[in-house]
C-alpha positions in Angstrom: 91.3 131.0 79.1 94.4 132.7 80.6 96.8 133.8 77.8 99.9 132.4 79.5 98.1 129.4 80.0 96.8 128.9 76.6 100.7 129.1 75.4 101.8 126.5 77.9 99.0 124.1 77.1 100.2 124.9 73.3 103.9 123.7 73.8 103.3 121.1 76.4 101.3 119.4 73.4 103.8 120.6 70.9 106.2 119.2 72.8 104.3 115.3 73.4 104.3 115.1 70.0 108.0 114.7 69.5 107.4 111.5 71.1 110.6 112.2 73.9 113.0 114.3 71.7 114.7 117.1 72.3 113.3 120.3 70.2 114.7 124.0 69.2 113.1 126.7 70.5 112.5 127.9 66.5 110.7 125.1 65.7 108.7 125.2 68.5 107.7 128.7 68.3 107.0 128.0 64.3 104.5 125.0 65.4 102.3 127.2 67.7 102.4 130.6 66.6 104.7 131.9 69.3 107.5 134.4 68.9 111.0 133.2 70.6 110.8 135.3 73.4 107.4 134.3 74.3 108.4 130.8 73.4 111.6 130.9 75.6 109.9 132.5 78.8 107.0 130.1 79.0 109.5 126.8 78.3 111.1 128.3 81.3 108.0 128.0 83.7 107.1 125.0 81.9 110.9 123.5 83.1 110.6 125.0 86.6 107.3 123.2 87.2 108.9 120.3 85.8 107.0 119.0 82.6 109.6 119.9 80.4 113.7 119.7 80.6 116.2 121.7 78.8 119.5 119.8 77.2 122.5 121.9 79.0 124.7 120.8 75.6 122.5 122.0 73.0 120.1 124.2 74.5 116.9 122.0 73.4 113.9 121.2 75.2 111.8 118.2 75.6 108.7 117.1 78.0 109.0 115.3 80.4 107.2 112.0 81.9 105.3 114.2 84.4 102.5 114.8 81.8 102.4 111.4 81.1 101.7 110.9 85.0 99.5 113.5 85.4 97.3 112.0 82.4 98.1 108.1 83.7 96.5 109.5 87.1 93.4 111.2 85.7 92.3 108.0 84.0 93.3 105.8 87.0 90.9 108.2 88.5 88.6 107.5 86.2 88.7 104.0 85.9 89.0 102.9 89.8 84.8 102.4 89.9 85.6 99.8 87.2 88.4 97.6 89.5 86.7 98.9 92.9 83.0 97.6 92.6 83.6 93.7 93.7 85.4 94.9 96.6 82.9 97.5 97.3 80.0 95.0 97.2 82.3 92.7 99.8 82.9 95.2 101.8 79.2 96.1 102.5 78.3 92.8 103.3 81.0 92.3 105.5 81.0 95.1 107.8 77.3 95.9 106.8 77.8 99.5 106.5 77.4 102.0 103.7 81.0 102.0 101.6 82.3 104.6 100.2 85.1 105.7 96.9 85.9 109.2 97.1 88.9 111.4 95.4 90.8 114.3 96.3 89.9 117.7 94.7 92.3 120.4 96.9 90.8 120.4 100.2 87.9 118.9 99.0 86.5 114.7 98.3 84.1 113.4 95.7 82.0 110.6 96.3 82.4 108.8 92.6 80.7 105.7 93.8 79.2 104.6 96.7 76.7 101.1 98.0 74.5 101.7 100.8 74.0 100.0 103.7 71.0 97.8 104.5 71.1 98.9 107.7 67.8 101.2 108.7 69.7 103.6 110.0 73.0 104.8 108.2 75.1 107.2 107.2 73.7 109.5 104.0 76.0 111.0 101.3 75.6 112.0 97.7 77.1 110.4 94.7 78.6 113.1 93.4 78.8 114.8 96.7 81.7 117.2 98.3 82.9 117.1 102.2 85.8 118.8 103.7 88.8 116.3 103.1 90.1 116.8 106.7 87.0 116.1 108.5 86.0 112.8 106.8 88.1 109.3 106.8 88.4 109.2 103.0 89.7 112.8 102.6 92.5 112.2 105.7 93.5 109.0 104.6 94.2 110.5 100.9 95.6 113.9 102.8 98.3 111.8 104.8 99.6 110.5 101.5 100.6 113.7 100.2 103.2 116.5 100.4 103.5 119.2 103.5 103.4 121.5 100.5 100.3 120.3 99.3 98.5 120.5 102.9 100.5 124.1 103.7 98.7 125.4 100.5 95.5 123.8 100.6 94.4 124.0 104.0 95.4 127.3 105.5 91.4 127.7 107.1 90.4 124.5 109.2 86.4 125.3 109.6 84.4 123.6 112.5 81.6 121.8 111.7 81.0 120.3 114.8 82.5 119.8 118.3 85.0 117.2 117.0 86.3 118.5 113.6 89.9 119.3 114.1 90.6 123.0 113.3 94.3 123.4 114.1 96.5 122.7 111.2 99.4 121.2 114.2 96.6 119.0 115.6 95.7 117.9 111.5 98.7 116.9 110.9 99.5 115.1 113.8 96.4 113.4 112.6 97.6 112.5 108.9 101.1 111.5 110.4 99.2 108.4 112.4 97.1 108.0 109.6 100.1 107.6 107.4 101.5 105.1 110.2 98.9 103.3 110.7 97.5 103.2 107.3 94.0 104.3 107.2 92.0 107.0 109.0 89.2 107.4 111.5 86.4 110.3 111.3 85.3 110.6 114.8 82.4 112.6 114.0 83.7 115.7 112.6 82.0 116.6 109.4 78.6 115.1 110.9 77.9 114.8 114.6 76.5 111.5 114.4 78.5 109.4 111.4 82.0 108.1 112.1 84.0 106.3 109.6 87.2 104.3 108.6 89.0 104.4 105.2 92.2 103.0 104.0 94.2 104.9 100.2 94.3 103.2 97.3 97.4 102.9 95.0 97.9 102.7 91.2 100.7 101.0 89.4 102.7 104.6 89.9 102.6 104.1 93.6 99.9 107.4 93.8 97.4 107.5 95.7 94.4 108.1 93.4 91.8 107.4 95.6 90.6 105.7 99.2 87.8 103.6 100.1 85.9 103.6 103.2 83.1 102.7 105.6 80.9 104.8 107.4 77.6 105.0 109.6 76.2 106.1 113.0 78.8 106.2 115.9 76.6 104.6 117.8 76.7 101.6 116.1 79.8 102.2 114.3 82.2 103.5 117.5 85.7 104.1 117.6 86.6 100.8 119.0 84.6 98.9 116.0 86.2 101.7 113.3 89.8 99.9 114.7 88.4 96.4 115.0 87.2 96.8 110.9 90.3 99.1 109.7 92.0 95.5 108.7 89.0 94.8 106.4 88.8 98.2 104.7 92.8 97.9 104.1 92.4 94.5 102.8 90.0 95.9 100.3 91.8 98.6 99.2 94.9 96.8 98.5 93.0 94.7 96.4 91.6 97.3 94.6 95.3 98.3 94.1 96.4 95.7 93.2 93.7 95.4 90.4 95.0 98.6 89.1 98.7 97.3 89.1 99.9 98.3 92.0 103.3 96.3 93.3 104.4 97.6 96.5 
């Protein structure tokens, strides 16, 4: 592990475990084996990044809630199979076509759960599985929802994988923008030729978006027009799902 990581990951849990209170740097350096300097300079980065705050009176630092947010959002991630699956399984049977609960890794989604379609013909993923984020509905809907930072450093190479995936980064975001309005996203065929889909974020009791559940099969069963006509459906699910997970707004 990266020495200037290892310290920060030393005093970030250093600092948790005064439980909110302001600390000197001596006792701090004394609890992980740091020298002042080292202990100074990496409560620094540690402020500028935000997960810890230094009192201007006394010169003290303490963490911050962003750890705690950061955590709170790994287990949401972790947990949203549990509150999802019902809705899933209504879903399916509604709109009879293979559902979908992916995540955002960077510029990537993760299938974490998934219920096929009994439809002959539909649309194949892996549990477990990667795709692109901005060529599949689950990824765009879950890119709209965060930061121009976040997409400026994550997607600075928009690969084609067929005629329709969008490869300029203007064009993509013109994309999330109407996603964002609209409230879900379509796939038109980008990341597979053949397999369109519709997927709306869901929300945890932070207001983040931890992850987005969606629909998807062949477009030429599932076309653009019946992606809009069943967007209401895959919103409605989601928002229970969010709800579930305490979600207010």
């Amino acid at each position: 592990m990266d020495k200037t990581l290892l310290k920060g990951l030393m005093l970030l849990e250093a600092l948790a475990d005064q439980n909110g209170k302001a600390v000197t740097i001596p006792v701090l350096a004394e609890q992980v084996g740091l020298t002042k300097s080292n202990t100074h300079r990496t409560l620094q980065t540690l402020a500028h990044a935000g997960y810890a705050v230094r009192d201007e009176v006394t010169g003290n630092y303490r963490s911050t809630f962003k750890l705690f947010e950061l955590g709170a959002k790994q287990m949401a991630q972790i947990d949203v199979r549990q509150f999802a699956s019902t809705h899933m399984r209504a879903l399916v049977d509604l709109t009879q076509e293979t559902v979908h609960l992916s995540i955002l890794d960077g510029a990537s989604v993760v299938y974490v759960d998934k219920i096929d379609s009994a439809q002959p013909v539909r649309a194949y993923s892996a549990l477990g599985g990667h795709a692109p984020a901005y060529c599949v509905a689950t990824g765009k809907i879950l890119l709209a929802c965060q930061s121009p930072e976040f997409i400026e450093r994550h997607l600075k190479e928009l690969s084609a994988y067929t005629k329709a995936t969008i490869t300029d980064l203007q064009a993509l975001k013109t994309e999330l923008a109407r996603a964002a309005a609209n409230g879900y996203a379509i796939n038109r065929g980008e990341w597979r030729e053949s397999v369109g889909g519709v997927a709306a974020p869901i929300f945890d009791a932070f207001n983040t978006p931890v992850a987005a559940i969606g629909i998807s099969g062949p477009l030429e069963r599932l076309s653009v027009k019946r992606m809009k006509e069943l967007a209401p459906a895959v919103q409605e699910a989601a928002l229970k799902i969010s709800r579930a997970m305490g979600y207010r707004r």
